[in-house]
C-alpha positions as CSV (number, residue, x, y, z in Angstrom):
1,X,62.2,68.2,59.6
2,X,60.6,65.7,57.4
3,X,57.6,67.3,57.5
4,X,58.8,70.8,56.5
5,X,60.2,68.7,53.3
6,X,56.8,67.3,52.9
7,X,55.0,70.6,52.4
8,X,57.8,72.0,50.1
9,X,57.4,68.3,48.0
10,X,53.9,70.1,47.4
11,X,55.1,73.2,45.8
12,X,56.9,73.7,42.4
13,X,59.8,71.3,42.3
14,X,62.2,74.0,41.6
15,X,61.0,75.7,45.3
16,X,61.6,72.1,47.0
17,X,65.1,72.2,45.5
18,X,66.0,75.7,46.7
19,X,64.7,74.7,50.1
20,X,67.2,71.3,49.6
21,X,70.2,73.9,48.5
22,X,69.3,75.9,51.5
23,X,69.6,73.1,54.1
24,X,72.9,71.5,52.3
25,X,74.2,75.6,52.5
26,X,73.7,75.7,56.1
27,X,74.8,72.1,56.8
28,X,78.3,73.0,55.3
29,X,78.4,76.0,56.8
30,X,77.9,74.4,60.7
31,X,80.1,71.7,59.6
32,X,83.2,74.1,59.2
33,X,82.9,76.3,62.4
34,X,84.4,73.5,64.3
35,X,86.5,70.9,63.2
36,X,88.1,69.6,66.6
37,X,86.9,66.3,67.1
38,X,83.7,65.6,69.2
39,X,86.2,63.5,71.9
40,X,88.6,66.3,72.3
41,X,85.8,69.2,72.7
42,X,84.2,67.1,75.4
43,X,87.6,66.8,76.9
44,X,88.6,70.5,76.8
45,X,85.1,72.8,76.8
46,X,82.4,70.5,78.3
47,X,81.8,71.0,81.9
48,X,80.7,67.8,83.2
49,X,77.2,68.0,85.3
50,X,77.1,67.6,89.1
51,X,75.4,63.7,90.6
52,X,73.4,64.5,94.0
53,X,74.1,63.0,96.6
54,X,71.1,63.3,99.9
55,X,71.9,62.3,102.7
56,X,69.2,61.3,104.8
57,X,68.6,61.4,108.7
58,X,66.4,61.4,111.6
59,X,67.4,63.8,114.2
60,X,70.2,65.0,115.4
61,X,73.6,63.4,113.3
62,X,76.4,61.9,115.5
63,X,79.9,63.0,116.3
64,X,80.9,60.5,114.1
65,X,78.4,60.9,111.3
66,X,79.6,65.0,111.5
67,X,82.6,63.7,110.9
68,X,82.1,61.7,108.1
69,X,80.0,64.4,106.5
70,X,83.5,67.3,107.1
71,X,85.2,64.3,105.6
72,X,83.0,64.7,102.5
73,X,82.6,68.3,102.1
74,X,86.9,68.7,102.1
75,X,87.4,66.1,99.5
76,X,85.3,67.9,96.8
77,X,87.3,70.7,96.7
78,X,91.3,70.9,96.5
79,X,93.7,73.7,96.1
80,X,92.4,75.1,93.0
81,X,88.4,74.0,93.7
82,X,86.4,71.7,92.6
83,X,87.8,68.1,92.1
84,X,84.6,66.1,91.7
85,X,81.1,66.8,90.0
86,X,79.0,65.8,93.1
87,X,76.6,68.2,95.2
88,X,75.1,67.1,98.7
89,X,72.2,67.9,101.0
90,X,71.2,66.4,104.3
91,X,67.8,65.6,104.9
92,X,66.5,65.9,108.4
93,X,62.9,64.0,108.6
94,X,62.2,65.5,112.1
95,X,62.3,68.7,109.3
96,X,61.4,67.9,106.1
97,X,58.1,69.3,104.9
98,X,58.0,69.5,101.2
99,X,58.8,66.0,100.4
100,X,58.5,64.1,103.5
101,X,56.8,61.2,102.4
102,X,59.4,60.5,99.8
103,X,62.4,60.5,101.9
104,X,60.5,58.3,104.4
105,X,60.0,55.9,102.1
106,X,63.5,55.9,100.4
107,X,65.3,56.1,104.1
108,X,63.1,53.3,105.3
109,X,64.7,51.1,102.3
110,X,68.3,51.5,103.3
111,X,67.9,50.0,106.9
112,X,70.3,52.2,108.3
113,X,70.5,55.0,111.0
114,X,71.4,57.6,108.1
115,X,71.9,56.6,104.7
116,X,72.6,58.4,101.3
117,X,71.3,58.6,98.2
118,X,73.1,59.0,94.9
119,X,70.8,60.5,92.0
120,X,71.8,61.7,87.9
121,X,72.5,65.0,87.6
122,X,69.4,67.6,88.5
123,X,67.5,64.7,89.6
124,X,67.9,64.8,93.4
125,X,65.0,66.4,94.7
126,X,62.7,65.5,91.6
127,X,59.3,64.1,92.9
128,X,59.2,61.3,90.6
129,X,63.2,60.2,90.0
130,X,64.3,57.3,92.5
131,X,68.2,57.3,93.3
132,X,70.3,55.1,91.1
133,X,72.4,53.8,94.3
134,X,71.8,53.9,97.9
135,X,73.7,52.9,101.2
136,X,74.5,53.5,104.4
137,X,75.7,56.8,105.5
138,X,79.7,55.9,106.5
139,X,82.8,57.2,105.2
140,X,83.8,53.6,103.3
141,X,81.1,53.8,101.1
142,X,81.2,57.5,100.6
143,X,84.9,57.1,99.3
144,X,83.4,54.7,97.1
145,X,81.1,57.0,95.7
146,X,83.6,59.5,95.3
147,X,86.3,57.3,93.4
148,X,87.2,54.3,92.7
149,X,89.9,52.0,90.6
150,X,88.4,51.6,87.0
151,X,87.2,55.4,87.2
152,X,90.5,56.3,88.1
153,X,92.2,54.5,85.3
154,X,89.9,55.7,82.8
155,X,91.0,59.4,83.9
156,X,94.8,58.2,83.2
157,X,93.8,56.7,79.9
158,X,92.1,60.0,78.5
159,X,94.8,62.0,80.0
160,X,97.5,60.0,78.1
161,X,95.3,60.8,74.6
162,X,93.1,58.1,74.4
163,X,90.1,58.8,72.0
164,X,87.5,57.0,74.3
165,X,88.0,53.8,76.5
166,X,85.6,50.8,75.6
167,X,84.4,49.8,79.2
168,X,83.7,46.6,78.7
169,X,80.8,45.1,80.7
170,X,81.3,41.4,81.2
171,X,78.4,38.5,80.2
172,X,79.8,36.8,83.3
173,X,80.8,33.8,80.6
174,X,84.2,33.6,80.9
175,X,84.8,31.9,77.0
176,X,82.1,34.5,75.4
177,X,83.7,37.3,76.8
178,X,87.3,36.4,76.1
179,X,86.0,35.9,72.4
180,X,84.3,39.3,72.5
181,X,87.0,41.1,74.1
182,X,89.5,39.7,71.5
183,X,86.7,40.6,68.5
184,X,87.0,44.5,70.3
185,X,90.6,44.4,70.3
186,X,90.3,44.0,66.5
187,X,87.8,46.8,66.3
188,X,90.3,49.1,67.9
189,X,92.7,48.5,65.4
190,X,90.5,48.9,62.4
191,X,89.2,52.3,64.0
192,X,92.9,53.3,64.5
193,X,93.6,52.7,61.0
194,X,90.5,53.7,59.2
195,X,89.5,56.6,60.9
196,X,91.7,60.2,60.8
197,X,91.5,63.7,62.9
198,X,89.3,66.2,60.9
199,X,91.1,68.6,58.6
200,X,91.7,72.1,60.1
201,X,92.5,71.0,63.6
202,X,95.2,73.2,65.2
203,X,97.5,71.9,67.6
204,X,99.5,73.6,70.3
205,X,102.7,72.5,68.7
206,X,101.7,75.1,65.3
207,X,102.1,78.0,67.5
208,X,106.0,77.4,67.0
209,X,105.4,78.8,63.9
210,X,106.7,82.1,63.5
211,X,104.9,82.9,60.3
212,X,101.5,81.1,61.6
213,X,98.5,83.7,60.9
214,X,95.0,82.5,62.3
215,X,91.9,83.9,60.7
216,X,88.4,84.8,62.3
217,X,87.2,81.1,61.5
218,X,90.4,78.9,63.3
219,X,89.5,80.0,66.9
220,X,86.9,77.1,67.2
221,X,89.5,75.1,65.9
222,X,92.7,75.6,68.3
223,X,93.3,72.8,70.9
224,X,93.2,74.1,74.3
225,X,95.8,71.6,75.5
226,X,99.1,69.4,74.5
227,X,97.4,66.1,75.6
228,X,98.1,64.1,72.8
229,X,95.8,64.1,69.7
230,X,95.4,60.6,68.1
231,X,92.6,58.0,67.1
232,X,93.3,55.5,69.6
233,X,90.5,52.9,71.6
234,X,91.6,51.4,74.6
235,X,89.3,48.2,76.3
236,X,89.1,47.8,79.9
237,X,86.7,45.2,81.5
238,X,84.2,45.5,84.6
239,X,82.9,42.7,86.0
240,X,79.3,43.0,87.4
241,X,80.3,41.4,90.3
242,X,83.2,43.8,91.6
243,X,82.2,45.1,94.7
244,X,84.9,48.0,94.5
245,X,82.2,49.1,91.1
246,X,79.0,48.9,92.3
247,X,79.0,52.8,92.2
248,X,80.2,52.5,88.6
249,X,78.0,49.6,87.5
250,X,74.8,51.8,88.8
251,X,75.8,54.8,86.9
252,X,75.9,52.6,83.7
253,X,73.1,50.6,84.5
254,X,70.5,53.7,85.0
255,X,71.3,55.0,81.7
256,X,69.0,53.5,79.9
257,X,65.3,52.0,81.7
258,X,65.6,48.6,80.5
259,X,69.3,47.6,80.9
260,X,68.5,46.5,84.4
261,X,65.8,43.9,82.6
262,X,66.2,40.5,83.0
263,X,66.2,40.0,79.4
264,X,69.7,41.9,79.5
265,X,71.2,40.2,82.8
266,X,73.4,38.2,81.5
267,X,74.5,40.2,77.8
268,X,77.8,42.1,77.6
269,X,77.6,45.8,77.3
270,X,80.1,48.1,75.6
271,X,80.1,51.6,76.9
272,X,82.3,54.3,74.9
273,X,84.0,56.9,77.6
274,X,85.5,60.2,76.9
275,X,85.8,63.7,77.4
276,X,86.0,64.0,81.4
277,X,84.2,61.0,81.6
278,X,81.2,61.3,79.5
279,X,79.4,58.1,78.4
280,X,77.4,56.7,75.3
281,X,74.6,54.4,75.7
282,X,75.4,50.9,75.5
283,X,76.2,48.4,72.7
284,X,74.4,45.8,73.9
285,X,74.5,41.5,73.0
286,X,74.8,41.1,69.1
287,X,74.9,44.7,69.0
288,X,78.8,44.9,70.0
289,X,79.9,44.7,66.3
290,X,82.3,46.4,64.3
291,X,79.9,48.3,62.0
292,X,78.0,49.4,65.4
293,X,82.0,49.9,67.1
294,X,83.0,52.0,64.5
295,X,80.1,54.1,64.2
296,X,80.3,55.3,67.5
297,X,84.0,55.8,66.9
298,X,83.1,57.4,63.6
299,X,80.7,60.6,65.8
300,X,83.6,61.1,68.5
301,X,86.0,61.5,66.2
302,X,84.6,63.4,63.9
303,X,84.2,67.6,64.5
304,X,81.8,68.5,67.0
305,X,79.2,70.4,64.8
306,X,77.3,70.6,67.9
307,X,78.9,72.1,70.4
308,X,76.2,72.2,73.1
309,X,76.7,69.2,75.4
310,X,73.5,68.0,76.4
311,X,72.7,68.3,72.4
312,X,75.1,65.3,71.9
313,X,74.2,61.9,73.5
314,X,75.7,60.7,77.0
315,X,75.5,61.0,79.9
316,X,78.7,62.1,82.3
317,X,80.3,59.9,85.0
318,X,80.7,60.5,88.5
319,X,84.8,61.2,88.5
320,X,87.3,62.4,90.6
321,X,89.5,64.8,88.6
322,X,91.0,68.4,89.0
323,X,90.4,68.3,85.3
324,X,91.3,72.3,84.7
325,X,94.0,72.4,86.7
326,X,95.4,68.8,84.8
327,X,94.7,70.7,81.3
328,X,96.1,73.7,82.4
329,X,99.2,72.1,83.3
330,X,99.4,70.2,79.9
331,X,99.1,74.1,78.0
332,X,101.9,75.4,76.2
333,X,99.5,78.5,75.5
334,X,100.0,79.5,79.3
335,X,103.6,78.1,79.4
336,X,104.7,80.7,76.4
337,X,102.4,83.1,77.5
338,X,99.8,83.8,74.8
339,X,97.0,85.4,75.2
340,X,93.5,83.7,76.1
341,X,91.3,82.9,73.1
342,X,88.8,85.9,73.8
343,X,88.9,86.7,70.2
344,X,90.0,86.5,67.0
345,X,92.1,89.3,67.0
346,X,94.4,88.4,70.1
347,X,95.2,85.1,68.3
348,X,96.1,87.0,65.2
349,X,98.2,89.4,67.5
350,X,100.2,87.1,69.2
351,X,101.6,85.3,66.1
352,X,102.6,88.7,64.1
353,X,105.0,91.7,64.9
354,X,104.0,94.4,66.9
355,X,103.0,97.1,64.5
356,X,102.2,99.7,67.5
357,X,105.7,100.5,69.1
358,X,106.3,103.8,70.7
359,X,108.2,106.4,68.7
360,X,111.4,106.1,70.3
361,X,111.7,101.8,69.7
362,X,110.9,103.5,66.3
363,X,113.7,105.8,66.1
364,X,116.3,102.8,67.1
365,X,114.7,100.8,64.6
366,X,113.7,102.4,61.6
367,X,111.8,101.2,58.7
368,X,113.9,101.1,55.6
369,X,113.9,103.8,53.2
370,X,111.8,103.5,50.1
371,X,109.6,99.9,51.7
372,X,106.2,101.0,52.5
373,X,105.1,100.0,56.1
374,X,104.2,96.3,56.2
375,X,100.7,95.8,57.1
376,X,98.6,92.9,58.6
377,X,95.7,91.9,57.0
378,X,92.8,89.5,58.4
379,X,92.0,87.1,56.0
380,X,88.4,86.9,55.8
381,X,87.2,83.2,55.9
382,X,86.8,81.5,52.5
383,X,83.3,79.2,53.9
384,X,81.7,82.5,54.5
385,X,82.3,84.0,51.3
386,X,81.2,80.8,49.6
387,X,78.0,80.5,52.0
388,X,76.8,84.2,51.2
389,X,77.4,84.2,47.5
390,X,75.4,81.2,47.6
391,X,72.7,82.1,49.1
392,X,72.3,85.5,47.0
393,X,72.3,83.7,44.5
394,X,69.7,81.2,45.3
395,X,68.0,83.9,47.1
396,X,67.7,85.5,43.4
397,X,66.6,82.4,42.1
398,X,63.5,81.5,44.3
399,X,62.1,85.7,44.3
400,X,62.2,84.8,40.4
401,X,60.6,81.9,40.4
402,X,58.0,82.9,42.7
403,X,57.5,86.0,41.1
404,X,56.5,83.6,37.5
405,X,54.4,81.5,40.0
406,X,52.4,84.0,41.3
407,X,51.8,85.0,37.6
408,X,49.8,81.9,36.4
């Protein structure tokens, strides 16, 4: 982008500041389709990426080990389906052809009879990506892939309306991290305080409104649940030496290519979760400050402009969550029965009177003499109008001055 300003910095100054109208035009424009804040998007429309998990094997798999692999299968799906964003293969290297070498080698590391093999989403059967945890193939350690106590409270936390939970990643120095964990504490509270939901947001609670009327440009903006809406930070900490994490702590600790440096052994780490368990990269050291704290509170809680996920920085957690049935069940859209949000004009329908009854509701009712037969009208959203009368009229601005360029 800065070099598309460069070349316009060569033409006539008036051209460079049409092109700088233009992008300000189109930034404002963006900036009002959604206002629901980034946290709360993630949470409602972002579907969280599946982790790979191989498992790896030489022949034929026990009774057990068949066992343990039902086991698996049955606990990522529950009544309503999926509960877990986790795939898995078995590798058989009596069978393997394509990428035999590879699976030797990463097998042969584990030590074990059959073992498994946890990689990022979409990364599973990449030539060049190694796993981010590995470990022998038995159900104990695949329960602790699946789940596990910090993961599960940080599901409980967002469900209650938490913002994000600050996972704080221990120094392993008891007095620093006390101090820093205090410091964070603080930062919540300023963050709480300081920062407020975006303008234009529309909770579940406004459809109580008899005389609500929703326009083409509020669909984007309706909340898609009643968990509660709030800026509020919650700090939990994780201990790199927690054995019931180590699943966790090598999620977090892949994110980024250098956090497993020795340089960074023995810093704290503060990682921001949200949505259904999205992450941001780390603040790392010195880093974890309040002007660092609050900026990442600053982008979830602001709207989400950018509505495609991978777009946005993060990376999502392995977690254990039947998160559309749990939404689903906090919805007073399907408790009252309104219709889904598959456009504009449903919304607008389900919060006026029905104009279309049959001729003989008509005859029981009738319409009073002499009143003219109320009509509903779509109000036609006010940043559009702006946006296009704008742009005509800068549009008529640049064709004239590069019409008295062109003439010299």
């Amino acid at each position: 982008m800065s070099g598309l300003f460069n070349v316009w910095a060569n033409r006539p100054r008036a051209l460079h500041t049409i092109r700088l109208f233009l992008a300000l035009m189109l930034a404002s424009v963006v900036a009002e389709a959604c206002q629901v804040p980034v946290f709360r998007y993630a949470l409602e429309r972002w579907r969280p990426d599946p982790y790979q998990l191989v498992i790896v094997h030489e022949g034929n798999l026990t009774s057990g080990q068949k066992a343990d692999l039902l086991h698996l299968e049955e606990s990522l799906v529950g009544p309503n389906g999926p509960v877990v964003n986790l795939r898995f293969d078995t590798v058989d290297l009596d069978k393997e052809k394509e990428q035999l070498a590879r699976w030797q080698r990463i097998h042969r590391e584990s030590k074990a009879s059959a073992s498994m093999h946890l990689f990022y989403p979409f990364q599973g059967f990449e030539e060049e990506d190694a796993p981010i945890w590995s470990g022998a193939f038995t159900k104990k350690k695949m329960d602790a892939i699946l789940n596990s106590p910090i993961r599960k409270e940080l599901v409980k936390r967002i469900m209650d309306g938490n913002s994000a939970v600050w996972l704080f990643l221990e120094s392993g120095d008891k007095k620093r991290d006390d101090e820093l964990f205090k410091e964070l504490e603080n930062h919540a509270r300023v963050a709480q305080e300081e920062i407020g939901i975006p303008k234009g947001v529309i909770q579940q609670s406004a459809f109580d409104d008899p005389d609500l009327l929703l326009g083409p440009e509020d669909e984007e903006n309706v909340l898609e649940s009643s968990v509660p809406l709030k800026i509020a930070f919650s700090i939990h900490r994780l201990s790199r030496k927690d054995p019931e994490e180590s699943v966790l702590l090598s999620m977090l600790m892949n994110l980024e290519d250098d956090l497993l440096d020795e340089e960074f052994a023995n810093q704290p780490m503060l990682f921001s979760v949200f949505g259904k368990g999205r992450v941001l990269p780390p603040l790392i050291g010195k880093g974890i400050n309040e002007e660092n704290a609050l900026g990442d509170a600053g982008y979830l809680c602001g709207p989400c402009s950018c509505q495609v996920k991978n777009q946005n920085p993060g990376m999502d957690l392995l977690v254990m969550k039947d998160w559309w049935t749990a939404l689903e069940g906090t919805s007073s859209i399907v408790e009252k029965e309104l219709p889904p949000l598959s456009g504009v004009e449903d919304l607008i329908a389900a919060n006026q009177p029905d104009l279309n009854r049959t001729e003989d509701q008509n005859s029981s009712a009738p319409t009073p003499t002499g009143q003219p037969e109320e009509r509903v009208s779509v109000p036609f959203p006010k940043g559009l109008v702006v946006a296009v009368v704008f742009f005509s009229v800068i549009l008529l601005v640049g064709t004239f001055v590069l019409t008295k360029n062109r003439e010299r």
